[in-house]
VMD Tcl script that builds the backbone (N, CA, C; Angstrom):
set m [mol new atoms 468]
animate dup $m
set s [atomselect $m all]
$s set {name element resname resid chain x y z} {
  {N N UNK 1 A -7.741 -6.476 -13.124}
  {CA C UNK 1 A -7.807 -5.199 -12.420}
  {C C UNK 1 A -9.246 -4.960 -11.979}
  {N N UNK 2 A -9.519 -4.746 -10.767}
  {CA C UNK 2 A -10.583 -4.003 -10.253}
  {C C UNK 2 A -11.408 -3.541 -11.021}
  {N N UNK 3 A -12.521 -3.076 -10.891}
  {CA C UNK 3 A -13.544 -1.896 -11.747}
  {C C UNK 3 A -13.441 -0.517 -10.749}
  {N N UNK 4 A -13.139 -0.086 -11.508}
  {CA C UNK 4 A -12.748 1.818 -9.844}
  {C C UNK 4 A -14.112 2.223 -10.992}
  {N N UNK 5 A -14.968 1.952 -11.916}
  {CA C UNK 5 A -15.886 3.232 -12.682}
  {C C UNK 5 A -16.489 3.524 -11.224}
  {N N UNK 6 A -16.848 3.191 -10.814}
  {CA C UNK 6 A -17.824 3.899 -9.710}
  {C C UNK 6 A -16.745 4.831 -8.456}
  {N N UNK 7 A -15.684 5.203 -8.847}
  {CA C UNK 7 A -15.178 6.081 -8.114}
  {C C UNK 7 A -15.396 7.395 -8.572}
  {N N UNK 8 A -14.967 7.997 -7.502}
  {CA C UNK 8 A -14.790 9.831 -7.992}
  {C C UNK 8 A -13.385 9.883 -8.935}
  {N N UNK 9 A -13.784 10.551 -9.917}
  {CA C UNK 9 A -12.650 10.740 -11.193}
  {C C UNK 9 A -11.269 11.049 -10.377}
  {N N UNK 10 A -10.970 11.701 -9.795}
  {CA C UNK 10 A -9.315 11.763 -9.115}
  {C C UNK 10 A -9.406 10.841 -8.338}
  {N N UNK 11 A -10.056 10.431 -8.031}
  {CA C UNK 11 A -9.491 8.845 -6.983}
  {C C UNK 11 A -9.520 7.599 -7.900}
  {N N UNK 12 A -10.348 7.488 -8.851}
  {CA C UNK 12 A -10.113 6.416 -9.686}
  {C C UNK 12 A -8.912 6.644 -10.508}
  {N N UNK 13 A -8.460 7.683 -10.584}
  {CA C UNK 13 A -7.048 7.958 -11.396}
  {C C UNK 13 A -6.200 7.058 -10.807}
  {N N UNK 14 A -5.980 7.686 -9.896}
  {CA C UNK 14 A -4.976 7.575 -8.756}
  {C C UNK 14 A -4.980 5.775 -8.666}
  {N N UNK 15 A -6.494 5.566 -7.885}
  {CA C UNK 15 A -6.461 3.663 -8.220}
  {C C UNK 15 A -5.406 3.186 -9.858}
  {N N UNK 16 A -6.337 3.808 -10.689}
  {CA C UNK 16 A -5.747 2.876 -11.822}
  {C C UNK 16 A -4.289 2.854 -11.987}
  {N N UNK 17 A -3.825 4.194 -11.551}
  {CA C UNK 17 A -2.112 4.067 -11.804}
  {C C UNK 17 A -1.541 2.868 -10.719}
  {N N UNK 18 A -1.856 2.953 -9.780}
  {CA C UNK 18 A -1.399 2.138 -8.538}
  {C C UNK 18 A -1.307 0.943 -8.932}
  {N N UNK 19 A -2.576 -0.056 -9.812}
  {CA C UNK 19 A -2.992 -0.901 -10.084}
  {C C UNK 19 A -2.159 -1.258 -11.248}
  {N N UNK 20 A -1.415 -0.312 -12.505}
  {CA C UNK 20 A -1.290 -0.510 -13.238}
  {C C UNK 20 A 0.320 -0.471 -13.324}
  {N N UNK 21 A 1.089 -0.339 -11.751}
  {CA C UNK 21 A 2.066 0.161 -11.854}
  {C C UNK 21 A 2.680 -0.360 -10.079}
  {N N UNK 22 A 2.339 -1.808 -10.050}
  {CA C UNK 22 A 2.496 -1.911 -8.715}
  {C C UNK 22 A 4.064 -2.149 -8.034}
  {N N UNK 23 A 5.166 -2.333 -9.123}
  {CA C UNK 23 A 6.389 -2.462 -8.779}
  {C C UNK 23 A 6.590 -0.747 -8.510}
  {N N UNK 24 A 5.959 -0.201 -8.358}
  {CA C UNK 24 A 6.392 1.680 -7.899}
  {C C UNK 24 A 5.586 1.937 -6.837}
  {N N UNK 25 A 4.874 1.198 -6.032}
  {CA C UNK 25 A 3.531 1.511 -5.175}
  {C C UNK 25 A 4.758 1.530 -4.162}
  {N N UNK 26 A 5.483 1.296 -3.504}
  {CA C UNK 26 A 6.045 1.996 -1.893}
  {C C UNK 26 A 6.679 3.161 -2.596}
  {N N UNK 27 A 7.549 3.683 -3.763}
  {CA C UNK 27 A 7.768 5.365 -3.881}
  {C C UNK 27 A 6.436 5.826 -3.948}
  {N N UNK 28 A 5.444 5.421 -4.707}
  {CA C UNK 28 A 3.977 6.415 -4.799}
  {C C UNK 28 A 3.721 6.730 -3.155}
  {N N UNK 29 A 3.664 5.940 -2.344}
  {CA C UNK 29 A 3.189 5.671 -1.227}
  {C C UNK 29 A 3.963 6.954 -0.644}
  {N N UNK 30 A 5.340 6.715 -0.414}
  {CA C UNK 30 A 6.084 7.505 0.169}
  {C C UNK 30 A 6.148 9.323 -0.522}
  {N N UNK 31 A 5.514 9.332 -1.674}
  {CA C UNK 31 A 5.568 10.774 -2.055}
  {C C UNK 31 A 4.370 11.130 -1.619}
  {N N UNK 32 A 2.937 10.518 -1.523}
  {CA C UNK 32 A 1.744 11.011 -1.310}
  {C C UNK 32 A 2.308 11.271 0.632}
  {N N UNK 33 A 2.789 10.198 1.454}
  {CA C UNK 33 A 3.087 10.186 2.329}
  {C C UNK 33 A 3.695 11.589 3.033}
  {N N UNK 34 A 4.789 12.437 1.930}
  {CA C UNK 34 A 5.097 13.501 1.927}
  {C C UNK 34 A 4.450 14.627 1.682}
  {N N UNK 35 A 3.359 14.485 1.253}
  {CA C UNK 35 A 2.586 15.471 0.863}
  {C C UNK 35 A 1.422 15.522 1.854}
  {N N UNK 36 A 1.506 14.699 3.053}
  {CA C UNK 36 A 0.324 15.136 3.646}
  {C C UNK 36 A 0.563 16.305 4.689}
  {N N UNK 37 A -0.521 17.094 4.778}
  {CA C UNK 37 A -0.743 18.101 5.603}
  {C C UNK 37 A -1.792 17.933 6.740}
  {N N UNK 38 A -1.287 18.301 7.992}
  {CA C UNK 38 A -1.802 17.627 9.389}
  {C C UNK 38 A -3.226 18.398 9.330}
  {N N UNK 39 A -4.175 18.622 10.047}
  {CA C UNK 39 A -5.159 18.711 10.233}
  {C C UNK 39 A -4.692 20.471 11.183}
  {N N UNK 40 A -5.422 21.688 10.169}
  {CA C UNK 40 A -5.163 22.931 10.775}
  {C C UNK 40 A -5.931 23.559 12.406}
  {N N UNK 41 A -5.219 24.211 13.216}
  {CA C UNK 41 A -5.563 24.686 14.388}
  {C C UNK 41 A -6.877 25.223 13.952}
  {N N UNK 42 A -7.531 25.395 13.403}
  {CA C UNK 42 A -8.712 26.621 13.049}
  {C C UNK 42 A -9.984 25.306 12.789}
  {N N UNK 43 A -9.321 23.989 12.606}
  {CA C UNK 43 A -10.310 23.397 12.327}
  {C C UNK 43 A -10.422 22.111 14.213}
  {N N UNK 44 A -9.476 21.586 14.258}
  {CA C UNK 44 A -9.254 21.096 15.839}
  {C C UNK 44 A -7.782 21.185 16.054}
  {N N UNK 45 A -7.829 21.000 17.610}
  {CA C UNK 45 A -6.223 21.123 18.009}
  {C C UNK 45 A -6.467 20.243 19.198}
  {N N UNK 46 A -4.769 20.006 19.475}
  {CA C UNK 46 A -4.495 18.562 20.374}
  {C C UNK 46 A -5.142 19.007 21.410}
  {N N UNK 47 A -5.275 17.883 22.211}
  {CA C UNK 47 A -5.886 16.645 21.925}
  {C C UNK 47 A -6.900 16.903 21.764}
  {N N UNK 48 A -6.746 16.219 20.416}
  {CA C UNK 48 A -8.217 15.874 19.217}
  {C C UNK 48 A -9.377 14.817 19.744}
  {N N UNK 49 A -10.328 15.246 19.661}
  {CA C UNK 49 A -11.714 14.617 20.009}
  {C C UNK 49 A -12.107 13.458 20.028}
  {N N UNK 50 A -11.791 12.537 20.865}
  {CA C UNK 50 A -12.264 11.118 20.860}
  {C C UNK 50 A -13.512 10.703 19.733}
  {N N UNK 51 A -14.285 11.666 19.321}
  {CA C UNK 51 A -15.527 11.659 18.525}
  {C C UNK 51 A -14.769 11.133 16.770}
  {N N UNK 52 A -13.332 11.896 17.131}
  {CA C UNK 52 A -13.427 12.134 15.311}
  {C C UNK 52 A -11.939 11.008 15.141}
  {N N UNK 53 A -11.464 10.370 16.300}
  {CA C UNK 53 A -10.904 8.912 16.182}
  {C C UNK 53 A -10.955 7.857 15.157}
  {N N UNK 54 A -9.989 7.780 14.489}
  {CA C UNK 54 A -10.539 6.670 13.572}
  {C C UNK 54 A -9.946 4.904 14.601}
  {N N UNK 55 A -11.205 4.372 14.710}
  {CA C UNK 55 A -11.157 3.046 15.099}
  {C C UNK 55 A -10.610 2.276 14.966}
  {N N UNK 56 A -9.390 1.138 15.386}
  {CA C UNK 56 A -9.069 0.232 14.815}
  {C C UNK 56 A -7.660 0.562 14.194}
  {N N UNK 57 A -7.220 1.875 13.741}
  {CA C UNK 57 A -5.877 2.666 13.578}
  {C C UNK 57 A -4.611 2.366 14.143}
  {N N UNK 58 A -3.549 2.277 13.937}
  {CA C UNK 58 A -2.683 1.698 14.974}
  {C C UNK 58 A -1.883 3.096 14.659}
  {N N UNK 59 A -2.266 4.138 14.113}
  {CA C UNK 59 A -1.273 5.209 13.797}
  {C C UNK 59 A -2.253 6.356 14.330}
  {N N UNK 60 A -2.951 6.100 15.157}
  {CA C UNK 60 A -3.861 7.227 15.962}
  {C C UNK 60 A -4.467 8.288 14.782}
  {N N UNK 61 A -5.202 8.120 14.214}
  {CA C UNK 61 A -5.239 8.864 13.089}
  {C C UNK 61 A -6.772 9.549 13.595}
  {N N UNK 62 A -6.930 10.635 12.893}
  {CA C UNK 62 A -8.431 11.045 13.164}
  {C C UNK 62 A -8.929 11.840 11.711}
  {N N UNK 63 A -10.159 12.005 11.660}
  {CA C UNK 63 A -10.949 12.387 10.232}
  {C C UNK 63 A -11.984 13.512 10.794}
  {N N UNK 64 A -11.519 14.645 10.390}
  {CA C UNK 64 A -12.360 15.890 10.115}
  {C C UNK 64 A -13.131 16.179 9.262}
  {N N UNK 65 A -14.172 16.837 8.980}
  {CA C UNK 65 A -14.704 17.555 7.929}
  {C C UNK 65 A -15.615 18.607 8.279}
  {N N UNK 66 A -15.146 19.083 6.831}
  {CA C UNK 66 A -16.115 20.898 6.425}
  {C C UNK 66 A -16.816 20.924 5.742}
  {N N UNK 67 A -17.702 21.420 5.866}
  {CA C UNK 67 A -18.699 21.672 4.816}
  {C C UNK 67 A -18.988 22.413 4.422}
  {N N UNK 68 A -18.991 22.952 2.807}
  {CA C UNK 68 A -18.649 24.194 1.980}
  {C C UNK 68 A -19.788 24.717 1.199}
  {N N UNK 69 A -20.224 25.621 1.799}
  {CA C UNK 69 A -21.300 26.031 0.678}
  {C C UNK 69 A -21.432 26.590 -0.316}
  {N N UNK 70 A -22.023 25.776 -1.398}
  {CA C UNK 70 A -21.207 26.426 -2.742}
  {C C UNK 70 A -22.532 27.647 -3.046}
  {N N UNK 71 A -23.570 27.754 -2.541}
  {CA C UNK 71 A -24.468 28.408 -3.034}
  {C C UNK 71 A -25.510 27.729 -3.864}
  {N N UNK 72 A -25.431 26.692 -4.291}
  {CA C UNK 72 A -26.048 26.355 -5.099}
  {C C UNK 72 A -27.381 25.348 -4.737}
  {N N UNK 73 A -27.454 25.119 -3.089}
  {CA C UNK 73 A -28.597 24.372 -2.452}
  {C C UNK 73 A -27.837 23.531 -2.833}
  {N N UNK 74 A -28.832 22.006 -1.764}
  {CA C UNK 74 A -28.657 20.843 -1.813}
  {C C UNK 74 A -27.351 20.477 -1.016}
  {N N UNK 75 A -26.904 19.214 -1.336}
  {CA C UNK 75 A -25.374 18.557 -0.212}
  {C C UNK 75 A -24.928 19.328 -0.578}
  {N N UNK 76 A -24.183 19.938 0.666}
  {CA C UNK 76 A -22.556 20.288 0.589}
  {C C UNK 76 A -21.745 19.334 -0.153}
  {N N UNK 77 A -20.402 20.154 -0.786}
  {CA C UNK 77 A -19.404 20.157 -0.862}
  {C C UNK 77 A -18.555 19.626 0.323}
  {N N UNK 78 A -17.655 18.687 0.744}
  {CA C UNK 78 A -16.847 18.445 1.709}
  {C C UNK 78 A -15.302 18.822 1.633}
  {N N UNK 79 A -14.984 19.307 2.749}
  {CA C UNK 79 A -13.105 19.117 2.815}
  {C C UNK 79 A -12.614 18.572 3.504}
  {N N UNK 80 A -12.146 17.552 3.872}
  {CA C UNK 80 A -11.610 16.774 4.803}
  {C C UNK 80 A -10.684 17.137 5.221}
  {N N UNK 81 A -10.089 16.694 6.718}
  {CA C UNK 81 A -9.023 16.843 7.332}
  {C C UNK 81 A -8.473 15.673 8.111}
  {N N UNK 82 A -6.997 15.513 8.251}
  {CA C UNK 82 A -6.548 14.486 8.830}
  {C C UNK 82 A -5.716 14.715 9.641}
  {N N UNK 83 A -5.895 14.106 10.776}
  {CA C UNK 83 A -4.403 13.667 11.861}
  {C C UNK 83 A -3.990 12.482 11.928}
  {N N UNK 84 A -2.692 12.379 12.214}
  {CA C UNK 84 A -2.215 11.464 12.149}
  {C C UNK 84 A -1.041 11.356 13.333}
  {N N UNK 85 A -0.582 10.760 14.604}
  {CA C UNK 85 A -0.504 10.944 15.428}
  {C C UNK 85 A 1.086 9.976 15.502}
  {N N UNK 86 A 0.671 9.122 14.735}
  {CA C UNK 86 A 2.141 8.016 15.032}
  {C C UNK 86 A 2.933 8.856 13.977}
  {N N UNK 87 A 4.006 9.144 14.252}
  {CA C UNK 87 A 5.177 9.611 13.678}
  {C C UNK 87 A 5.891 8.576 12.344}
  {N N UNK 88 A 5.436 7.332 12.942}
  {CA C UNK 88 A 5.788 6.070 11.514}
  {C C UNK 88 A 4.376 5.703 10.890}
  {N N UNK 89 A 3.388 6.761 10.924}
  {CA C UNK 89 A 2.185 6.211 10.003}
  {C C UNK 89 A 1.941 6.535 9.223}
  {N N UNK 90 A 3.681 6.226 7.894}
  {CA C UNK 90 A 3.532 6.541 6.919}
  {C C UNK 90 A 2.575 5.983 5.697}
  {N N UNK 91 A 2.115 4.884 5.939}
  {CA C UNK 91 A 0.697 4.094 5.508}
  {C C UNK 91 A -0.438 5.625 5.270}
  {N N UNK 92 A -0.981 5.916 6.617}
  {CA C UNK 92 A -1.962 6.479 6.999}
  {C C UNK 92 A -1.957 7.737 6.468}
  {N N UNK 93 A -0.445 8.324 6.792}
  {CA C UNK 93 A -0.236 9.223 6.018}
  {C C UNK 93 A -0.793 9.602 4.754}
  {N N UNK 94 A -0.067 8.313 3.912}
  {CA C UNK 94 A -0.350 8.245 2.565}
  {C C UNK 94 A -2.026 8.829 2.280}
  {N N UNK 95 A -2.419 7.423 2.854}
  {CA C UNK 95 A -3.831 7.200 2.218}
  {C C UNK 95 A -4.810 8.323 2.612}
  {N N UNK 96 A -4.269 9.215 4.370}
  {CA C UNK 96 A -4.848 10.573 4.341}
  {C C UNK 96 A -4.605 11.556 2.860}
  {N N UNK 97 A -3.850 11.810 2.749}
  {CA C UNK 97 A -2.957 12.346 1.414}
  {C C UNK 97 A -4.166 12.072 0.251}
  {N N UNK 98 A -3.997 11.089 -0.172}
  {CA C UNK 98 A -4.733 10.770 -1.153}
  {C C UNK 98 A -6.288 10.891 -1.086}
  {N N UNK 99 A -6.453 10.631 -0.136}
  {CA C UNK 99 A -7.978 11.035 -0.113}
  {C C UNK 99 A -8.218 12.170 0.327}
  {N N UNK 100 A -7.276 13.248 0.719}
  {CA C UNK 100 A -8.036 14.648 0.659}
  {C C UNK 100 A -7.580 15.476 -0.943}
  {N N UNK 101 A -6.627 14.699 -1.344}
  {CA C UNK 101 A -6.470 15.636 -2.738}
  {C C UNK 101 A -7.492 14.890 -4.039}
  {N N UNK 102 A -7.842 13.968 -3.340}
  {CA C UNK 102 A -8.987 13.231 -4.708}
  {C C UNK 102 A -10.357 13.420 -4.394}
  {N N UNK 103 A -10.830 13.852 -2.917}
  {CA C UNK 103 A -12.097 13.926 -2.734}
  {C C UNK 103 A -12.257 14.599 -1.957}
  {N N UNK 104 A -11.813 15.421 -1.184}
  {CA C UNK 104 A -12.229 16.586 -0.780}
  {C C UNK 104 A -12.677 17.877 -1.465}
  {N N UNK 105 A -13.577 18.753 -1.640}
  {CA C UNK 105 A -14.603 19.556 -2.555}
  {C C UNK 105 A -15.699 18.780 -3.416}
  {N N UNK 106 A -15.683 17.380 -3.180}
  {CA C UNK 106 A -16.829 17.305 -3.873}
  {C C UNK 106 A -17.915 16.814 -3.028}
  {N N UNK 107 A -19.097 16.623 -3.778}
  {CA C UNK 107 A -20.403 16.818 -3.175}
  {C C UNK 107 A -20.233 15.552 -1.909}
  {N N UNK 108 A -21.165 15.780 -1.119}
  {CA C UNK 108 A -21.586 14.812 0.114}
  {C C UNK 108 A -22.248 13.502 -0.554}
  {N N UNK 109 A -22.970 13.654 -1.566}
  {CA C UNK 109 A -23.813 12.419 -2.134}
  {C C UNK 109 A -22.833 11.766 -2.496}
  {N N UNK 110 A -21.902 12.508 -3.536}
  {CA C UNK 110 A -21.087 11.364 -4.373}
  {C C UNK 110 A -19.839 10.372 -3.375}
  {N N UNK 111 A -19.301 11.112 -2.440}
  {CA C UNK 111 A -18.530 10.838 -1.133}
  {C C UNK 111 A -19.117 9.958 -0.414}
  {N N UNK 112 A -20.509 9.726 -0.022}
  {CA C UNK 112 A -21.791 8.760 0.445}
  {C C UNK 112 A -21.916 7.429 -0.643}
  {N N UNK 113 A -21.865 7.836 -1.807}
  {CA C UNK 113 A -22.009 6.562 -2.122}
  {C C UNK 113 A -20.937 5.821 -2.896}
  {N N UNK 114 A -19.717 6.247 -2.634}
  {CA C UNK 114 A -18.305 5.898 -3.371}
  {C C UNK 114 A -17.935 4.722 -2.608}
  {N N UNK 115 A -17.703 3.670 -3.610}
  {CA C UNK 115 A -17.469 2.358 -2.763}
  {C C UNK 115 A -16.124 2.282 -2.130}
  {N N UNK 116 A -15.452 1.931 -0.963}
  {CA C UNK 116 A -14.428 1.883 -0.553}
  {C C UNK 116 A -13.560 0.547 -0.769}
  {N N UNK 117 A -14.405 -0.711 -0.732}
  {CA C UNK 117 A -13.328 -1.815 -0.865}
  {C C UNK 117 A -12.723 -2.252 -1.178}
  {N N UNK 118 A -12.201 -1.434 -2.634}
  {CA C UNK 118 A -11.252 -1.843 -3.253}
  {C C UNK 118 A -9.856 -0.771 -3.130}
  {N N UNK 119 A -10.154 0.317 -2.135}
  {CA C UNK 119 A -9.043 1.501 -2.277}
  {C C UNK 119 A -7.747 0.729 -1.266}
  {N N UNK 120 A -7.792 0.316 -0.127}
  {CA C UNK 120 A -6.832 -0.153 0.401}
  {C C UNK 120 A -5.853 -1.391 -0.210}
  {N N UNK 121 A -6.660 -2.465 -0.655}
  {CA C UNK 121 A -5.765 -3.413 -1.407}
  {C C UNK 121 A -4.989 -2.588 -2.795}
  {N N UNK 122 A -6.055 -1.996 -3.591}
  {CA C UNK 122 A -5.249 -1.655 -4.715}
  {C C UNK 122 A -4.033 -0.865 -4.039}
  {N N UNK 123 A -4.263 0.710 -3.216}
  {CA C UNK 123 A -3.386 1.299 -2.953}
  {C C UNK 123 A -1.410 0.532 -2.064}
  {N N UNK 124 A -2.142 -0.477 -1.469}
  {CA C UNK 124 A -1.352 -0.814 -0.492}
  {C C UNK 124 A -1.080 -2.584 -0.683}
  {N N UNK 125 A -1.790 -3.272 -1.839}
  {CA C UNK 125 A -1.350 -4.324 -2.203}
  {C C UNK 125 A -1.950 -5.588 -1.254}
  {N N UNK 126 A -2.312 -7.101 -1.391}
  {CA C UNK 126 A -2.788 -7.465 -1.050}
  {C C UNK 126 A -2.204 -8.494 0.203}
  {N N UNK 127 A -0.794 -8.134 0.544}
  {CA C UNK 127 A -0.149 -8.930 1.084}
  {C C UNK 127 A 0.095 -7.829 2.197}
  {N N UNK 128 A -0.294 -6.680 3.116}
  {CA C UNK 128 A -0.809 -5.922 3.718}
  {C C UNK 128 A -1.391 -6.564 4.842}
  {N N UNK 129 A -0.495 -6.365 6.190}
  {CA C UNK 129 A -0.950 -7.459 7.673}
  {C C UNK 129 A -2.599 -7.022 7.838}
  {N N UNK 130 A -3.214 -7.787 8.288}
  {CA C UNK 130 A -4.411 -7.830 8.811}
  {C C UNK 130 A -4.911 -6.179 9.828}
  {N N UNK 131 A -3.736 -6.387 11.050}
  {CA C UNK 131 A -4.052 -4.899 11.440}
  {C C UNK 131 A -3.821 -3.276 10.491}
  {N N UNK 132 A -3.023 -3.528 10.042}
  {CA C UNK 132 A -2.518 -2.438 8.950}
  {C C UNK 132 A -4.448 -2.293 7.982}
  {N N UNK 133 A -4.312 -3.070 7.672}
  {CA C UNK 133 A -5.776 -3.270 6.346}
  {C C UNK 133 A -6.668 -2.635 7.263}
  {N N UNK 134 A -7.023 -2.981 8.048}
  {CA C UNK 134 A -7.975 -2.505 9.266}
  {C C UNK 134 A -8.017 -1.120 9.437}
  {N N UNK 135 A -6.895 -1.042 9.793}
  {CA C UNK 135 A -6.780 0.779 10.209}
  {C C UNK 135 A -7.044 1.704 9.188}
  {N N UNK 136 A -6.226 1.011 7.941}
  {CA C UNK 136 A -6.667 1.843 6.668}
  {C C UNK 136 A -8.072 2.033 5.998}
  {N N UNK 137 A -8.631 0.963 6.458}
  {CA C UNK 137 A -10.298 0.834 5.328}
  {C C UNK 137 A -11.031 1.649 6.607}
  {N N UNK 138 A -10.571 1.626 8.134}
  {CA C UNK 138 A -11.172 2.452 8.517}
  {C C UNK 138 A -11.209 3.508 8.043}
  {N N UNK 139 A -10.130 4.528 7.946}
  {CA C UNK 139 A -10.110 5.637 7.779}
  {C C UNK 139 A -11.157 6.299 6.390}
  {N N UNK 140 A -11.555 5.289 5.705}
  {CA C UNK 140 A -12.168 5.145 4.431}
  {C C UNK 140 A -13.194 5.044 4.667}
  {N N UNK 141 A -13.837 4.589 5.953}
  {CA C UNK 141 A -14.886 4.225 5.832}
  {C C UNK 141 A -15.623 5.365 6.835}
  {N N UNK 142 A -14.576 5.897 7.630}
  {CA C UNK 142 A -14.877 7.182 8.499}
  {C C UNK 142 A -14.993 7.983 7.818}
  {N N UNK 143 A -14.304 8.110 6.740}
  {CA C UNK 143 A -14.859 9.187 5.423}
  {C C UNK 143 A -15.677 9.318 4.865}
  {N N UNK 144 A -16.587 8.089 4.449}
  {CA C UNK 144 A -17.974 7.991 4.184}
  {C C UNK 144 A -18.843 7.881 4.827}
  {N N UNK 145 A -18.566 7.463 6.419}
  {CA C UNK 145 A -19.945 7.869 7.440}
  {C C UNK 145 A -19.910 9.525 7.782}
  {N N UNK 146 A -18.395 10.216 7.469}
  {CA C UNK 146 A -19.515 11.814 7.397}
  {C C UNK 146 A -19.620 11.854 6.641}
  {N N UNK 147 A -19.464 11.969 4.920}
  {CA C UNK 147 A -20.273 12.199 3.998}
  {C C UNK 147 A -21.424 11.301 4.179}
  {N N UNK 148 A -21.972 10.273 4.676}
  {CA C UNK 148 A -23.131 10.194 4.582}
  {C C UNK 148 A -24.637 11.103 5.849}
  {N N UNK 149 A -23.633 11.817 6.715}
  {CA C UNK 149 A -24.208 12.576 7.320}
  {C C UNK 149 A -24.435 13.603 6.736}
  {N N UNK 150 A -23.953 14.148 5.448}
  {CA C UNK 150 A -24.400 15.862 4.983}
  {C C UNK 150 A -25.555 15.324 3.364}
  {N N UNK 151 A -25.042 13.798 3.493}
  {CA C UNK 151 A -25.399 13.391 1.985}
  {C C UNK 151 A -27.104 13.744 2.147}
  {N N UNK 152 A -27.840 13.583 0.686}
  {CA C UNK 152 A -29.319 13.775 0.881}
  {C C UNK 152 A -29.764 12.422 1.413}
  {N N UNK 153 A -31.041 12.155 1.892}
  {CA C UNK 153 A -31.401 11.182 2.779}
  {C C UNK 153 A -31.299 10.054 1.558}
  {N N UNK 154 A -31.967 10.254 0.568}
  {CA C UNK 154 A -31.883 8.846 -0.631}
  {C C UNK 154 A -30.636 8.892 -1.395}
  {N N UNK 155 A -29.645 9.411 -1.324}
  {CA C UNK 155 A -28.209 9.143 -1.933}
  {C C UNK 155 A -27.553 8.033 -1.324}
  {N N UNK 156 A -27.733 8.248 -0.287}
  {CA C UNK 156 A -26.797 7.722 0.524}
  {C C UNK 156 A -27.331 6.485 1.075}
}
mol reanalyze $m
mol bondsrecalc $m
mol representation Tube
mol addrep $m
């Protein structure tokens, strides 16, 4: 099994069950899949901004974020947001899903320096087509180039 210590505590959860429990990973998939919530009018609305596109996606997906001030100085806090545009990108779905309920509210530093390469194979298994893998580690990795925009200059 992987090493997830260097994840954020609800996303390394989430890894280790996946990892530890891979004959259940398409129901996990398909309940996080259900649980995602589209990206709200108050934050963008169609058609969404070529800027916030995730690259390489085959499920048109795009990555928002907020930044929350907790009062306390220093990085923001982040909340992410997701679209997701293909009606069968229940993949994208998912892994939107999961990464706004495991890392959205926490700091910009820790979001900046959270390693991504192991979240798509564990989540989605290693036999996962080439374009599929792609679209997904994007979206992961669009997540950490804005947290590394709010992160402090040496965190990140």
């Amino acid at each position: 099994m992987a090493d997830f210590s260097r994840y954020p505590e609800k996303l390394r959860e989430v890894l280790e069950i996946f990892a530890e429990n891979p004959g259940e990973r398409n129901q996990m998939l398909i309940e996080y899949s259900d649980q995602f919530q589209g990206v709200p009018e108050h934050i963008a609305a169609r058609p969404y901004p070529q800027a916030n596109q995730v690259p390489h996606c085959e499920s048109d997906s795009y990555v928002f974020v907020e930044p929350m001030d907790d009062g306390v100085g220093g990085p923001p806090r982040l909340k992410f947001y997701f679209a997701v545009e293909n009606p069968f990108g229940v993949s994208a779905r998912a892994l939107s899903a999961i990464l706004d309920s495991t890392i959205s509210g926490l700091p910009a530093d820790e979001i900046a320096n959270m390693p991504i390469e192991d979240i798509v194979p564990t989540l989605f298994g290693k036999n996962i087509s080439m374009g599929k893998g792609q679209g997904l580690l994007s979206i992961a990795a669009v997540v950490k180039r804005l947290a590394q925009r709010y992160a402090t200059p040496h965190a990140a």
